[in-house]
C-alpha positions as a Markdown table, in Angstrom:
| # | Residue | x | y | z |
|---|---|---|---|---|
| 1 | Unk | -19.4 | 7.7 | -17.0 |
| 2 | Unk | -17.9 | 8.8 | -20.3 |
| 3 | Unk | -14.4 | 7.0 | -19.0 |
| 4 | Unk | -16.4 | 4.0 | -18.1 |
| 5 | Unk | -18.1 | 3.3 | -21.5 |
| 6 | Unk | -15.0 | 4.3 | -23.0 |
| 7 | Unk | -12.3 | 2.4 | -21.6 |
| 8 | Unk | -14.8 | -1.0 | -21.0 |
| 9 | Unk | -15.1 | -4.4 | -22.5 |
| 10 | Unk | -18.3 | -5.0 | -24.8 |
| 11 | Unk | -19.9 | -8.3 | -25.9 |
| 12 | Unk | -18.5 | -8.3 | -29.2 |
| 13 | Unk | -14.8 | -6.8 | -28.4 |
| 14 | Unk | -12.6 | -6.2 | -26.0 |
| 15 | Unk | -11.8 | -2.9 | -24.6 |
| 16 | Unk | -9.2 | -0.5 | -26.6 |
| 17 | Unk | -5.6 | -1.0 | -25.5 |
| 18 | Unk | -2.2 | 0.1 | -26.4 |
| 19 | Unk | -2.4 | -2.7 | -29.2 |
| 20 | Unk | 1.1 | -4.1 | -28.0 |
| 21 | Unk | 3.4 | -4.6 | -25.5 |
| 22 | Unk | 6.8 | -2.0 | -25.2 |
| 23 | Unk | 9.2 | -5.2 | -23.4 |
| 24 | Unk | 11.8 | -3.2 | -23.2 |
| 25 | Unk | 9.8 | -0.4 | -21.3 |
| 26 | Unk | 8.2 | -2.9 | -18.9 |
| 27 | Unk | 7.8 | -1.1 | -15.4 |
| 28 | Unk | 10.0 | -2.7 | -12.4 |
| 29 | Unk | 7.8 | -4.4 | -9.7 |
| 30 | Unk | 9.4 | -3.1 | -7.3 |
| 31 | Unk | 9.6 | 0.3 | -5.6 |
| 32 | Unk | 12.5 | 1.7 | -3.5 |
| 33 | Unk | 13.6 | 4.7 | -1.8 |
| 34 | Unk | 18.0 | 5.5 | -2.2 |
| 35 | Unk | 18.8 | 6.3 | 0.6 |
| 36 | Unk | 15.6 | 5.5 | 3.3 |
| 37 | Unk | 17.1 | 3.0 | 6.2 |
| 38 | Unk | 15.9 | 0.0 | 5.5 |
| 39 | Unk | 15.0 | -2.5 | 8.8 |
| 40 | Unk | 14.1 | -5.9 | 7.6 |
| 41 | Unk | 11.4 | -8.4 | 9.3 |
| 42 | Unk | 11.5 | -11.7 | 10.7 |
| 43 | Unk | 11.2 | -14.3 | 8.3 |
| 44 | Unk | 8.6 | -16.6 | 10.3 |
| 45 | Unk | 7.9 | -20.2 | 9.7 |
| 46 | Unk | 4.6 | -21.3 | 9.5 |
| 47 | Unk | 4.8 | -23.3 | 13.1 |
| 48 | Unk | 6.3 | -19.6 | 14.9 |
| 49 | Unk | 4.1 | -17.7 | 16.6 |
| 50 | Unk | 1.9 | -15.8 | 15.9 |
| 51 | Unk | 0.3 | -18.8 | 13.7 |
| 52 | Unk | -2.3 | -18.3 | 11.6 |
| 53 | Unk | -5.8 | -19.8 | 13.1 |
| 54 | Unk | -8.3 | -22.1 | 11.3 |
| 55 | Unk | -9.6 | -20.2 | 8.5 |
| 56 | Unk | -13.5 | -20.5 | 9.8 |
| 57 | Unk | -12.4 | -18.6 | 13.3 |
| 58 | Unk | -11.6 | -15.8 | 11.4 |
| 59 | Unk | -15.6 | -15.3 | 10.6 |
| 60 | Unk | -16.7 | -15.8 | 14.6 |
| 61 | Unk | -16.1 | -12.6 | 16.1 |
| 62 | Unk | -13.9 | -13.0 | 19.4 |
| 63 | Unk | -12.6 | -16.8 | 18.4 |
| 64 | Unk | -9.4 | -15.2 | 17.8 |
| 65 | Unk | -7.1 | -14.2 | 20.8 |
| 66 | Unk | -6.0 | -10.5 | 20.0 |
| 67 | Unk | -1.8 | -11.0 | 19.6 |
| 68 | Unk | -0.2 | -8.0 | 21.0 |
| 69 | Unk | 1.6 | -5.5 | 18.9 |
| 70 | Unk | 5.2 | -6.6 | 18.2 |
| 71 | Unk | 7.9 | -6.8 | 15.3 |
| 72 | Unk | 6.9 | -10.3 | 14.9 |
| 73 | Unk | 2.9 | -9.9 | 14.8 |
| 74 | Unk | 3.5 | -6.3 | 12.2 |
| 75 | Unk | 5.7 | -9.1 | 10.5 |
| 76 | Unk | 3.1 | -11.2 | 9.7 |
| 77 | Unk | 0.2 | -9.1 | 9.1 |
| 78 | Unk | 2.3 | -7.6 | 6.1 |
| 79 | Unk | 3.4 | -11.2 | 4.8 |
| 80 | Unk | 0.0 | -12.4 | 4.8 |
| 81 | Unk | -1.2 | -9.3 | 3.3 |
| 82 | Unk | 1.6 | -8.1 | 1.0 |
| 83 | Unk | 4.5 | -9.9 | 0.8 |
| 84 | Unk | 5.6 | -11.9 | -1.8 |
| 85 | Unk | 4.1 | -15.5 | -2.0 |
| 86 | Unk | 6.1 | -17.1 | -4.0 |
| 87 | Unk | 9.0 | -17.0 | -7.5 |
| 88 | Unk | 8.3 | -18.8 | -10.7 |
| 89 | Unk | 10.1 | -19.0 | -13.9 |
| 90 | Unk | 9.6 | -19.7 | -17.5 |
| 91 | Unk | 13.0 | -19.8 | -19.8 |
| 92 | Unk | 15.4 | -16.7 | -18.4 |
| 93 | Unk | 12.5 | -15.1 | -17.4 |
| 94 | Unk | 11.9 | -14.8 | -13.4 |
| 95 | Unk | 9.0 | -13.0 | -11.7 |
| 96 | Unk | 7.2 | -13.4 | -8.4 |
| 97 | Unk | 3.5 | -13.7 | -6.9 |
| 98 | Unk | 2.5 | -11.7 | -3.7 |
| 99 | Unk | -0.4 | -12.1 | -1.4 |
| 100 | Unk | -2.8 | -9.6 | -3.0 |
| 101 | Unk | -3.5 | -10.5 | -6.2 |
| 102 | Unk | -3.0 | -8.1 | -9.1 |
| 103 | Unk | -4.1 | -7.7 | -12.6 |
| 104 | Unk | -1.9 | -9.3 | -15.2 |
| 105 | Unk | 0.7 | -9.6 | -11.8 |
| 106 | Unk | 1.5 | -5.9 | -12.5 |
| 107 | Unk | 0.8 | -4.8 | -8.9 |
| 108 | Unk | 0.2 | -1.2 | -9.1 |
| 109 | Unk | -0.3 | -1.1 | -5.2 |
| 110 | Unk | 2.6 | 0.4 | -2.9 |
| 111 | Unk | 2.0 | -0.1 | 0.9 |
| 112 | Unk | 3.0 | 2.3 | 3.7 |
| 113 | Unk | 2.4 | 2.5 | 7.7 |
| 114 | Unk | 2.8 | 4.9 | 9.8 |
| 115 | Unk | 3.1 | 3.7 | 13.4 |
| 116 | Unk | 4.4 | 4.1 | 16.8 |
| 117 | Unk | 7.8 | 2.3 | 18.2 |
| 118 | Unk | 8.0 | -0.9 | 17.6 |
| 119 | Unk | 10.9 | -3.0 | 19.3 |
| 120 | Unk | 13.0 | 0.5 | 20.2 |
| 121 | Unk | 12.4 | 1.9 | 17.0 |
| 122 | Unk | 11.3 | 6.0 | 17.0 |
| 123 | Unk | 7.5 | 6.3 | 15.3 |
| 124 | Unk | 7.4 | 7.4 | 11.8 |
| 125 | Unk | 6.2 | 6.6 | 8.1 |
| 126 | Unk | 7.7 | 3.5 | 6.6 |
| 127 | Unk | 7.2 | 1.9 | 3.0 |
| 128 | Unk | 7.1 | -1.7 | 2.8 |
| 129 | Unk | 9.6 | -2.9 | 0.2 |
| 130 | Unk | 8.2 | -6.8 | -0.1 |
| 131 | Unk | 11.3 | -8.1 | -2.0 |
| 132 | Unk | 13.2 | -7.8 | 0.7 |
| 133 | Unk | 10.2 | -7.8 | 3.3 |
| 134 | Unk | 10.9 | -4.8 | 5.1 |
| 135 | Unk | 10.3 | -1.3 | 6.1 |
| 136 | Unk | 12.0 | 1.9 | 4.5 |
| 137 | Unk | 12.2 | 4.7 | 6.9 |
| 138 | Unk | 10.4 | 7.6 | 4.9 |
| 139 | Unk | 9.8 | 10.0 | 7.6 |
| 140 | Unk | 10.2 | 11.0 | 11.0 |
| 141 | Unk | 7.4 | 11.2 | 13.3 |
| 142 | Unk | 8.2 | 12.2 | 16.9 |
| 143 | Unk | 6.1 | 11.0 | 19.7 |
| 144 | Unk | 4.2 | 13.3 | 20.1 |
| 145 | Unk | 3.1 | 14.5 | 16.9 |
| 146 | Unk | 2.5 | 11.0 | 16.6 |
| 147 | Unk | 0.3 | 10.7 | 19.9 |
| 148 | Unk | -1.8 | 14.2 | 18.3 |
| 149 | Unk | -2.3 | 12.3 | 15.0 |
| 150 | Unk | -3.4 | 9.0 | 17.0 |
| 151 | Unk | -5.7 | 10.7 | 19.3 |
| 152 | Unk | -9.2 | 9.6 | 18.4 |
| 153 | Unk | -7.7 | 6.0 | 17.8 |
| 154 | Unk | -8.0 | 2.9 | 19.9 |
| 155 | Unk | -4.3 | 2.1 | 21.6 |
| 156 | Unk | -1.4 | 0.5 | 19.7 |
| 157 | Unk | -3.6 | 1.4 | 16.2 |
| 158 | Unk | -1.6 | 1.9 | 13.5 |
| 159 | Unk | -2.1 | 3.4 | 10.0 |
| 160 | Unk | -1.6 | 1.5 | 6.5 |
| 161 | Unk | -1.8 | 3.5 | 3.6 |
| 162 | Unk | -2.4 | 2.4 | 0.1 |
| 163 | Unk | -1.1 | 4.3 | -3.2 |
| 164 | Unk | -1.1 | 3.1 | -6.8 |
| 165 | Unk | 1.5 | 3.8 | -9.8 |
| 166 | Unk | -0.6 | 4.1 | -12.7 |
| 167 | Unk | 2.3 | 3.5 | -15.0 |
| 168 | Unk | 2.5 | -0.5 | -14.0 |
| 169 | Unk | -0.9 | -0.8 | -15.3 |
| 170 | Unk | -0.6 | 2.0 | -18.5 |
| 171 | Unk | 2.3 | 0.2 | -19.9 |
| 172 | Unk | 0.2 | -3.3 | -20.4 |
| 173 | Unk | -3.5 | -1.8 | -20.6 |
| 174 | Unk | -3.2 | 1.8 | -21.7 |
| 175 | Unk | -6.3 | 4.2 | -20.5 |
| 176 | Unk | -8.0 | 1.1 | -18.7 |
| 177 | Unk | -5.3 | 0.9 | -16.2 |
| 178 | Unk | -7.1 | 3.4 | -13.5 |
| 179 | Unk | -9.9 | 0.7 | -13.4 |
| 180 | Unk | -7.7 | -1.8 | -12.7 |
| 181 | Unk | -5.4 | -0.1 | -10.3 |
| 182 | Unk | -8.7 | 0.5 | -8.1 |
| 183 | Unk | -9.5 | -3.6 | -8.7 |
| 184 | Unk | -6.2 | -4.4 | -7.2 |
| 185 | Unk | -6.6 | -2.0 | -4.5 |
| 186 | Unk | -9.7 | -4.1 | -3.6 |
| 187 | Unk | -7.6 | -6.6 | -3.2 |
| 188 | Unk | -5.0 | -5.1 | -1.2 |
| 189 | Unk | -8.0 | -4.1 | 1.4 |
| 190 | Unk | -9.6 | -8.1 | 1.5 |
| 191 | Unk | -6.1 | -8.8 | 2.2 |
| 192 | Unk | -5.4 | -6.5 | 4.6 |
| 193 | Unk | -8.6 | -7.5 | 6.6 |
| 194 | Unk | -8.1 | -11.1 | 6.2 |
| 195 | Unk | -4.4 | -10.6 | 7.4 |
| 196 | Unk | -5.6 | -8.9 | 10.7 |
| 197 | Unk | -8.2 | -11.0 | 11.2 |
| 198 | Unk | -5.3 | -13.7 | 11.6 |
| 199 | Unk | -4.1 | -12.1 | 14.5 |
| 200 | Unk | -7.1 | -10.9 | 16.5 |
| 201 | Unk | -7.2 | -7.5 | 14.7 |
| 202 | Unk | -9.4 | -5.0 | 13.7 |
| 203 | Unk | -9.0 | -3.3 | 10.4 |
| 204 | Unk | -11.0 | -0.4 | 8.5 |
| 205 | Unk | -10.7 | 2.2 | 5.7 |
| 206 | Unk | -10.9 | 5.7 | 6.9 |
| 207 | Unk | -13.4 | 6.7 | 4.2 |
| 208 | Unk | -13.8 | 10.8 | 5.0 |
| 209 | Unk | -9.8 | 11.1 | 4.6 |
| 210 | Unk | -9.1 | 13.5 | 1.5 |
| 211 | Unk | -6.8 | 12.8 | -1.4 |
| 212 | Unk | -4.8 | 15.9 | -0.3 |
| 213 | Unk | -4.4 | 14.4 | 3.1 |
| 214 | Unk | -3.4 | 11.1 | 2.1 |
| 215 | Unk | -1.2 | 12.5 | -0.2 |
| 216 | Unk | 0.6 | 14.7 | 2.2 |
| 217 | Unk | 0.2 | 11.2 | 5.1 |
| 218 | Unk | 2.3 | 9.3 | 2.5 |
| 219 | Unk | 5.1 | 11.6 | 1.3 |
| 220 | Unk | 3.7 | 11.5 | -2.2 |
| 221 | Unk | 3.1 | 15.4 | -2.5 |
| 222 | Unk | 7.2 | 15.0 | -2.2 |
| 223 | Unk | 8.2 | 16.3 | -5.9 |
| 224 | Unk | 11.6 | 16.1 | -4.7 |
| 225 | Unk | 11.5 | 12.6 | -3.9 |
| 226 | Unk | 9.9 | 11.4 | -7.0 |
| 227 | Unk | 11.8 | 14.0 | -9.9 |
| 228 | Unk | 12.4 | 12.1 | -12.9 |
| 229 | Unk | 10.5 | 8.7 | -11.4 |
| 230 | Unk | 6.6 | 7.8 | -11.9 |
| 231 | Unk | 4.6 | 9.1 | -9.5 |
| 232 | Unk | 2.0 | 7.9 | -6.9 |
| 233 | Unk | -1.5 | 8.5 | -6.4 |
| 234 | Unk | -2.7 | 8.3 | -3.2 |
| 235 | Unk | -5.7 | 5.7 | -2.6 |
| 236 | Unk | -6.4 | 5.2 | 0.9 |
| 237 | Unk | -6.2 | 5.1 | 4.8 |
| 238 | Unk | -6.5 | 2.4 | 7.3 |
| 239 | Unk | -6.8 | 1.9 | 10.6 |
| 240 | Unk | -5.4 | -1.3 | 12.5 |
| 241 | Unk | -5.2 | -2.1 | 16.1 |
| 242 | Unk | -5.2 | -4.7 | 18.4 |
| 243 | Unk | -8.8 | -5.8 | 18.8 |
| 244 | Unk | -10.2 | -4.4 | 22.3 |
| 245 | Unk | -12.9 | -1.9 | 22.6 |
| 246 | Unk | -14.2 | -0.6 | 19.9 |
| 247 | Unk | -14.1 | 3.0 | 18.1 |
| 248 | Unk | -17.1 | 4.3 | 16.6 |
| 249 | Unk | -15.6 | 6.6 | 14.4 |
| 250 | Unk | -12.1 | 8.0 | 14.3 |
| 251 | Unk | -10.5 | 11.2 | 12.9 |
| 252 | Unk | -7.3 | 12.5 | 11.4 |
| 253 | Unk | -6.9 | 15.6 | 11.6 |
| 254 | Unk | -5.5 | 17.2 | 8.1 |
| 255 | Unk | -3.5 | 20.1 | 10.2 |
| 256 | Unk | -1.8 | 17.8 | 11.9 |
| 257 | Unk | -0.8 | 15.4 | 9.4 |
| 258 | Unk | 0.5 | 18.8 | 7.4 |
| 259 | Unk | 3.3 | 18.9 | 10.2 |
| 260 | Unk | 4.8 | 15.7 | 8.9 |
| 261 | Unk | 5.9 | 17.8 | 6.0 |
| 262 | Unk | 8.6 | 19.8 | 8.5 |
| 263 | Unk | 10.1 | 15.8 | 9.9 |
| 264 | Unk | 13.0 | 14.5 | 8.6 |
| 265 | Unk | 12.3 | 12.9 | 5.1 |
| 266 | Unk | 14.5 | 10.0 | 4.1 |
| 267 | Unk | 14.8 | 8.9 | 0.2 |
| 268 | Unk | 14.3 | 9.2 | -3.6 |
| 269 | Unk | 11.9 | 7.2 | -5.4 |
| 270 | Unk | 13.5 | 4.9 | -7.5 |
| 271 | Unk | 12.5 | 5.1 | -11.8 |
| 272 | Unk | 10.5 | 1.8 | -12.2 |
| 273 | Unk | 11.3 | 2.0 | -16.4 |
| 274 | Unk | 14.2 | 2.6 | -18.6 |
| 275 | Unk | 12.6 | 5.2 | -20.7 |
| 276 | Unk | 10.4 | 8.2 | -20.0 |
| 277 | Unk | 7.0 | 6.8 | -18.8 |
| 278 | Unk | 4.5 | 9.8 | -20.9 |
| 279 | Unk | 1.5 | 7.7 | -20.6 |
| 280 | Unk | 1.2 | 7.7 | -16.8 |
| 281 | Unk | 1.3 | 11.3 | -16.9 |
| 282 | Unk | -2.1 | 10.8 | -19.1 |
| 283 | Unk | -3.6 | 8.2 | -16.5 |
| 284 | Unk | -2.7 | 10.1 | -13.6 |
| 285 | Unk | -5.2 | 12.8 | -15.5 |
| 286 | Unk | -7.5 | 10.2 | -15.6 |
| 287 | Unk | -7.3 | 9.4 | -11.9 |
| 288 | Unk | -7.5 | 12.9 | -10.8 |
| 289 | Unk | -10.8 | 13.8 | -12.7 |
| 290 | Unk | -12.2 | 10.1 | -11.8 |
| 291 | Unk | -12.2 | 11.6 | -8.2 |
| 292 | Unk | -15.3 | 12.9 | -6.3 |
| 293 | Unk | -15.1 | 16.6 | -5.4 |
């Protein structure tokens, strides 16, 4: 509460910021991992299949044929969801728009699945690197450590995890970026939903899944892989599958996910500024003691 009334907007002001903007310090975009393979998705036209339905259907359960699980349907659940929508430019200045909208188009929000082979490819974690609109290979995840993680899940279900770097949103807003990292995570969740719905999909936040076991899902208790680049905090766990029968609830089992920490790991996070980034460090503070126990 204390962080709420402090960092909020008030009738007769606007909430306190960093008072200006540090141009040459401005946070890249984009987030890469040297050295993770990197498998890029189809490019699909609007008239391939799978096309998106009318947008109404998407509101009447069962009016949209479930697609099956392929490179092309994973393809467009992530461009609808997000990809990048489109490039515009001002002068010498160039920057893009994605699906899920993002406060002052800083987008804080880093994408990751973890699913099973898809067109010959082994399972494992993969970040979604939307400038190029494809997967990095982050981990390793034999079959059947990936089957034990899967158990209580519907078949073909996936995982989509959601992380945000506090220092895209510090840079322009100061202490009020943790608020509006959570906003854009909203977003990335509508998205999401909206995205699967195109194709017949169920999606859903795992909501009893612990910071800790995100953290460890996603890679980002990696110090290695993130030493002298910002750092992630870990948000939350979905679950997407074909749509079919039902799961009441599902579980992921924190033991298990602990064993992806012994896989083969793939890449170092790339540094998203030119100098050092101290004020994340403060919001990431902020983050942690935001948390519920």
């Amino acid at each position: 509460m204390r962080y709420h009334e402090r960092t909020k907007h008030h009738f007769n002001r606007f909430a306190p910021g960093p008072g200006g903007l540090d141009w040459a310090n401005q946070p890249d975009p984009f987030r890469r991992y040297k050295g993770a393979p990197l498998a890029r998705l189809p490019i699909l036209s609007a008239d391939e299949e799978p096309r998106s339905p009318p947008y109404e259907s998407l509101y009447a359960p069962g009016a949209v044929p479930s697609a099956p699980l392929t490179l092309r349907a994973l393809s467009r659940l992530l461009e609808y969801a997000l990809a990048l929508s489109a490039w515009k430019q001002a002068g010498g200045t160039r920057w893009a728009l994605r699906a899920n909208p993002s406060s002052g188009n800083l987008h804080p929000t880093e994408g990751y699945l973890l699913i099973g082979g898809i067109a010959g490819a082994s399972p494992g974690l993969f970040h979604y690197a939307p400038r190029e609109h494809a997967l990095e290979r982050r981990a390793d995840c034999p079959m059947p450590l990936f089957e034990r993680l899967m158990r209580d899940f519907p078949p073909q279900a996936f995982l989509v995890g959601l992380s945000s770097v506090h220092w895209r949103e510090a840079w322009k807003y100061g202490e009020r970026a943790f608020r509006y990292c959570q906003h854009d995570i909203g977003h990335a969740i509508g998205t999401l939903r909206i995205a699967a719905a195109t194709l017949g999909w169920s999606a859903r936040v795992l909501d009893g899944v612990a910071d800790a076991t995100i953290e460890a899902l996603l890679g980002l208790d990696r110090a290695a892989d993130f030493e002298g680049a910002e750092r992630e905090s870990a948000e939350l766990v979905m679950a997407v599958w074909p749509r079919g029968k039902d799961t009441v609830s599902f579980f992921l089992e924190p033991k298990v996910v602990q064993e992806l920490a012994s896989q083969r790991w793939y890449g170092k996070a790339n540094r998203l500024s030119p100098d050092d980034p101290l004020p994340w460090e403060i919001i990431d503070a902020v983050a942690a003691a935001s948390r519920k126990p």
